[in-house]
N, C-alpha and C positions, 0 to 999 in steps of 0.2 A: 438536260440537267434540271432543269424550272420541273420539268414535268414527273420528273425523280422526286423531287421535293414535294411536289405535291400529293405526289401519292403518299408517301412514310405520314405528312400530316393530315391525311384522310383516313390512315391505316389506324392513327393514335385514335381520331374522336370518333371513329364508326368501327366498333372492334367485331360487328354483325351485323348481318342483314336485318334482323329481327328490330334493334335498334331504331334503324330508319323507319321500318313501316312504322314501330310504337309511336314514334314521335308525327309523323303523316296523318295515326289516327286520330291520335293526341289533338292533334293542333285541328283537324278534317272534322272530331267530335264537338270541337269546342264551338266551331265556326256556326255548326246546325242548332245547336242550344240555345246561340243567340237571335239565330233567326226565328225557329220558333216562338219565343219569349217576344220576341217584337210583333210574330203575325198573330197570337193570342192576346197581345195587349188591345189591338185594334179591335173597334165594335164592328159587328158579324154586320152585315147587311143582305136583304133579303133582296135574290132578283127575282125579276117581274117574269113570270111566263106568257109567253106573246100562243 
């Protein structure tokens, strides 16, 4: 019965697959945006070739 419930309230806020990925890349896009902006704030340093 729990597991009944659960699905009708999975069924209401995921009404597609497409849905979940948007929201995956959504949130997957936003993650890299920030990383880059942090790894382009930092000064470039030059390694030494041996």
């Amino acid at each position: 019965m729990v597991v009944a419930k659960m699905k009708l309230k999975l069924k209401k806020k995921w009404t597609t697959g497409e849905t979940a990925l948007k929201r995956f890349n959504t949130g997957f896009l936003k993650h890299t945006d920030k990383r880059q902006i942090r790894n382009s704030s930092q000064p470039q340093v030059a390694k030494k070739r041996n």
